[in-house]
N, C-alpha and C positions, 0 to 999 in steps of 0.2 A: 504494500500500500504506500509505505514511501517513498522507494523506490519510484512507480509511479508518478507520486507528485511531484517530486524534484526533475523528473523526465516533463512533464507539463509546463513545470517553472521555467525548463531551460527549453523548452520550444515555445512559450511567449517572452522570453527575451530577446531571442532569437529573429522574431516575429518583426519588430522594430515599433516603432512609435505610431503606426499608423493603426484604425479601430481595427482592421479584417486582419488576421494574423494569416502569411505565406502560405502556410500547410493546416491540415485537419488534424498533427500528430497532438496538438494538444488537447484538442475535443477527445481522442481515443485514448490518451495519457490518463485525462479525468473520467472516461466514460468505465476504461478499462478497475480503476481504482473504486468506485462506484458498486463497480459487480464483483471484485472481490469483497468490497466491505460486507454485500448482501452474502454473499457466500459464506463468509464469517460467523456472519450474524446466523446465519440457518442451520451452520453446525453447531452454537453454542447451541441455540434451542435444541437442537437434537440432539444434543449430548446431554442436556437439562433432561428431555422428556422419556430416556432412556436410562437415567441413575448414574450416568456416569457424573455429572454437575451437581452440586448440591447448591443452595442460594445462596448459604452461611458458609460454606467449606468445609462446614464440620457437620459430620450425620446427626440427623434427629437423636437425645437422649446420651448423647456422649458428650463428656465435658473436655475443654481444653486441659491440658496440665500447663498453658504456658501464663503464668502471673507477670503482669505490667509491676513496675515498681510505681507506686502512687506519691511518694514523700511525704504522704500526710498531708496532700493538698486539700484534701476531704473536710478532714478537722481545721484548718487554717480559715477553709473559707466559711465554715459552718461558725467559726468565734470570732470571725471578723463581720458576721452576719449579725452576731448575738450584739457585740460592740454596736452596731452602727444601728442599732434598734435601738440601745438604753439608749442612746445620745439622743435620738430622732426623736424618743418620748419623752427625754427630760426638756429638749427644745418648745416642742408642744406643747409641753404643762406650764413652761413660762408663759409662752404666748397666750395662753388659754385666762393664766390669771391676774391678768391686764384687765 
């Protein structure tokens, strides 16, 4: 498919400056690119709708063993969440008892 396009790139450069480009090879560059995409596209499906594909990559009921390391972003943001509430209510209760 790259291949392709870079073949297309370099027959409308090729082409020169004017609207009609010399040759048809880059209509058949992008036509050809086109019909592999769809070709692509037809085996993922059928490789989906025959088991070989799964959507997740991981089969239904099996768990991964691979653990992201998190750094305790979880907790940081959960107490930087708790902070910025007492401050937002303690703001409010001034304004409130004006």
């Amino acid at each position: 498919i790259l291949g392709s396009l870079a073949s297309a790139l370099i027959f409308m450069m090729r082409s020169g400056p004017s609207d009609q480009p010399k040759s048809k090879n880059m209509v058949k560059a992008l036509g050809l690119r086109v019909g592999i995409s769809i070709f692509l596209f037809i085996c993922v499906l059928i490789g989906w709708q025959l088991g070989y594909i799964h959507p997740t990559g991981i089969e239904a009921g099996r768990s991964t063993s691979l653990k992201l390391p998190t750094w305790g972003l979880l907790e940081k943001a959960k107490a930087a969440h708790a902070a910025f509430v007492r401050f937002a209510s303690q703001r409010y209760s001034q304004y409130t008892k004006m």
